[in-house]
Each structure stands twice: as structure tokens, then as C-alpha cells.
C-alpha positions in Angstrom: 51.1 124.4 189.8 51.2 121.0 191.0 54.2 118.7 191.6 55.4 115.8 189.3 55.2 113.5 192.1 51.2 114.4 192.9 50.7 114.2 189.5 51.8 111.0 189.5 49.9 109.9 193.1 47.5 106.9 192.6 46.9 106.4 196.1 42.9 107.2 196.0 40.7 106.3 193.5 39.8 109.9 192.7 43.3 110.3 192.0 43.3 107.4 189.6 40.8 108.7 187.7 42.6 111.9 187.0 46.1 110.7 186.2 44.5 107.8 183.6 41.7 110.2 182.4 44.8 112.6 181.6 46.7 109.8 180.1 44.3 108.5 178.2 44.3 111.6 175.7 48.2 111.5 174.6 48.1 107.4 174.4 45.1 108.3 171.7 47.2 110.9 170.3 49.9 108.1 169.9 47.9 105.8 168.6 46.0 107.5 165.8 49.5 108.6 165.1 50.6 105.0 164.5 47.1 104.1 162.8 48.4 107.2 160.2 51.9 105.9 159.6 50.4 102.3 159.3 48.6 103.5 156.1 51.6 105.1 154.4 52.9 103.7 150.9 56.0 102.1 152.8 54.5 101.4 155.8 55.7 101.4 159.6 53.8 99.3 161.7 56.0 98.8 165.0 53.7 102.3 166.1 50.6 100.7 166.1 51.6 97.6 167.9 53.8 99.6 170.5 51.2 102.6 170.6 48.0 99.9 170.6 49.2 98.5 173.5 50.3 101.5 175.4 47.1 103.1 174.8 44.9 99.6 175.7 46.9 99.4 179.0 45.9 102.9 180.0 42.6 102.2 178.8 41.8 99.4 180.8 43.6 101.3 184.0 41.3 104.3 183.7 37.9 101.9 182.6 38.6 99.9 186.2 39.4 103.2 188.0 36.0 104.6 186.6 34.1 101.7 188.3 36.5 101.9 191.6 34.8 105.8 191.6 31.2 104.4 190.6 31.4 101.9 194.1 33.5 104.6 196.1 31.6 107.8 195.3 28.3 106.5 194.6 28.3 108.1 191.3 24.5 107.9 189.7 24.7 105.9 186.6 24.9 109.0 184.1 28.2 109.6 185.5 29.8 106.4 185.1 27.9 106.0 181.4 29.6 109.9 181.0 33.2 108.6 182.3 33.1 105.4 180.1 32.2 106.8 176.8 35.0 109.4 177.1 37.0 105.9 177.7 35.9 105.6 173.9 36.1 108.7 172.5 39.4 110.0 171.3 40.7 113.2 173.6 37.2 113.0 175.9 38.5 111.7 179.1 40.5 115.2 179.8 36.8 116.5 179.4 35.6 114.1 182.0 38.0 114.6 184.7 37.9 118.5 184.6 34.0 118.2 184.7 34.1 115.5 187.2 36.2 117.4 189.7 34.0 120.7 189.3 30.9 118.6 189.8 32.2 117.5 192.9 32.1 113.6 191.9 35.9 113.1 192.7 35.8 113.2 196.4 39.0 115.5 197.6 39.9 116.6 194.4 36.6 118.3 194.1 36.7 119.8 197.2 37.2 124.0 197.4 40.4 124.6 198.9 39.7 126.5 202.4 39.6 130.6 202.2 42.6 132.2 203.6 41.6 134.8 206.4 43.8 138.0 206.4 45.4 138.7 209.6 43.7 141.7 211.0 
């Protein structure tokens, strides 16, 4: 299992696209959330504002990351179409990413860790 604090490594642009692409899906989940409790006879709209904003931050992060990859890994343009419209659609992105690093599209995130040789 990884660490919190590679999880949390933005210092490549394949590693950008993971953490946003991962983020992306809970800041949906958060805002449908507050699109739910908007609706309710009384009310509550603070979610959607705070939730709305949240999520459009993290959107925007992971749509600019997504190009950063397109330049950087010379993605053909069904992958950066595929990476965008999970951008859109709610819960997708998490899709993305996982495909993206088996595909090998996300430089060393996609690379095969080496095989360990037994001692003989």
C-alpha cells in the first residue's frame, strides 16, 4: 500500500493526473450530495455553494493536468477526448486513471515494477 505522502506527490504530471482523477470522484460525490439537500422542503444550500466550488477547483486542476499529460506523453487524441469526458462524467475519472496507468499512458506510473531475482 502506498504512503499518504505519495499519494499526495504532484511533482510529475502523471502524478497529477492520478491524485485529481482520484479526487475528482468524492468532490462529485459531495456535490450531488449538496444538489440533493438543495432540493429538500427546508432547504440547505451552503453544500452546494461549498461542495460546487470544491468540486470546480478540482475539476479544473485535473482538466489542466489532462492537457499537461496530452503535451508530455503524446497521448493520441482518443486519450485526451477519453480523460476529459470522465472530467464530465460523475465517478469516471477513477476509471480513467486505473486504465490510463495499465495502458501505459502515465509515464512511470505505468511502468512494471522490476522482477525480483531469488538469490540462488
Amino acid at each position: 500500500m502506498e504512503a499518504m505522502g505519495e499519494f499526495f506527490d504532484v511533482s510529475t504530471v502523471a502524478k497529477r493526473v492520478r491524485l485529481f482523477g482520484l479526487l475528482e470522484a468524492p468532490s462529485w460525490a459531495l456535490l450531488l450530495t449538496g444538489s440533493v439537500l438543495k432540493r429538500l422542503p427546508d432547504p440547505i444550500t451552503w453544500p452546494v455553494m461549498v461542495f460546487g466550488m470544491l468540486h470546480g477547483v478540482i475539476f479544473l486542476v485535473y482538466a489542466v493536468s489532462l492537457l499537461m499529460a496530452w503535451r508530455e506523453f503524446e497521448w493520441p487524441g482518443k486519450t485526451v477526448l477519453l480523460g476529459l469526458l470522465s472530467s464530465v462524467v460523475p465517478f469516471t475519472s477513477i476509471w480513467f486513471e486505473r486504465w490510463a496507468i495499465r495502458s501505459g499512458q502515465l509515464g512511470e506510473l505505468s511502468q512494471a515494477p522490476a522482477p525480483t531475482v531469488a538469490p540462488a
